[in-house]
C-alpha positions in Angstrom: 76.2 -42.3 32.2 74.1 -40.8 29.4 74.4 -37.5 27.9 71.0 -36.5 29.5 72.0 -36.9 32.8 73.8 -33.7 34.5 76.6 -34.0 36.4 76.2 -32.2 40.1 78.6 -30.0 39.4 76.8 -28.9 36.3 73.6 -28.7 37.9 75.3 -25.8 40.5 76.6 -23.9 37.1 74.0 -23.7 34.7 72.6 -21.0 33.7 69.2 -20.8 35.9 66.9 -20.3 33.1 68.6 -23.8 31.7 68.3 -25.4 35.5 64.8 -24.8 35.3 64.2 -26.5 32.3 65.8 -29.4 32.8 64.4 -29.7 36.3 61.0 -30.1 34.7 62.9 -33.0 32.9 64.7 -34.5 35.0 63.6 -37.9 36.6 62.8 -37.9 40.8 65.9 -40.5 41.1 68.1 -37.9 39.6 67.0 -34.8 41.3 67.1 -36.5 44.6 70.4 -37.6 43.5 71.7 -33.9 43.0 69.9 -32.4 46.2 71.4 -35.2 48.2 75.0 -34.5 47.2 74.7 -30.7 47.1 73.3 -31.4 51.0 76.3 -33.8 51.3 78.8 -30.7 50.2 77.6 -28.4 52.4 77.9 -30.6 55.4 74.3 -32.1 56.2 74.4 -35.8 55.9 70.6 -36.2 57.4 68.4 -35.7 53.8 65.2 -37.2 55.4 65.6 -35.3 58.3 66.0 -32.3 56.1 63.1 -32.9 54.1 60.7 -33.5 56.7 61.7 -30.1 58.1 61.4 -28.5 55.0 57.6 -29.7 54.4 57.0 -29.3 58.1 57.9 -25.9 57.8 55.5 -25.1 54.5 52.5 -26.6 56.4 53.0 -24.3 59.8 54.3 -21.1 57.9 50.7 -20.6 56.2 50.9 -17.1 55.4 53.9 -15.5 57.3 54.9 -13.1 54.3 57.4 -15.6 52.5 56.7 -17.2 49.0 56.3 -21.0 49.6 59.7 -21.0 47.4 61.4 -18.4 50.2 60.1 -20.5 52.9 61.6 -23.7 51.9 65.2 -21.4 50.5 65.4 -19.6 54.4 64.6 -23.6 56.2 67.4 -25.0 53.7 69.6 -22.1 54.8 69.2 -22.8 58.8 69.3 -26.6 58.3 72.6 -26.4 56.3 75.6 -26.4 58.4 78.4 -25.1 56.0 77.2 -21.7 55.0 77.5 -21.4 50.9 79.7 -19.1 49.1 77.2 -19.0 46.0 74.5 -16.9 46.9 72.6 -18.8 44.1 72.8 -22.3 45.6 70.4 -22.1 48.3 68.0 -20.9 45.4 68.8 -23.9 43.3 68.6 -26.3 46.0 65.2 -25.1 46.7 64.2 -25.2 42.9 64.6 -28.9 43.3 63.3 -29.4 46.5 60.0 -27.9 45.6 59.8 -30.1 42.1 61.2 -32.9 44.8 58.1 -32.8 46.6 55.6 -31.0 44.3 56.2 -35.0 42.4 55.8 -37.1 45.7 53.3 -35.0 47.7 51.4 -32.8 45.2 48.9 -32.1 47.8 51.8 -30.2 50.1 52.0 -27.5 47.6 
């Protein structure tokens, strides 16, 4: 593996400044990769299914006082069934689930 690919692990301990950074960097393959499994380790093993909700959920909730960035953090947090220990995750999951779909459905954001 090269050195410019991230580990999952890594991506969860990273500094956020840093995740940020190298989500703008990272390639769609690789972030899906790292969504998937942190998905996978907190029990969901339906990522389309997930997804779909997730951009369902941005098109309905025009407006409802949440950030387009809270919206899709509170749907990753009622789709997940293992509830996380790291307050930060759901917001790093969310990171790359918006740069996830801001790259394959631009017009969704």
């Amino acid at each position: 593996m090269p050195d410019n690919i991230l580990q999952t692990h890594d991506v969860i301990k990273i500094k956020e400044a840093e995740l940020v950074e190298k989500l703008k960097t990272m390639s769609l393959e690789e972030l899906e990769f790292h969504a998937l499994n942190i998905m996978k380790d907190m029990g969901a093993d339906r990522y389309p299914q997930i997804m779909t909700t997730v951009m369902q959920t941005l098109q309905e909730d025009q407006g409802e006082g949440y950030s387009r960035f809270e919206t899709v953090q509170n749907t990753l947090q009622n789709e997940l069934p293992n509830k996380a220990y790291m307050s930060d995750i759901y917001a790093r999951l969310a990171a790359m689930v918006m740069t996830i779909i801001s790259r394959k459905y631009a017009d969704l954001l």
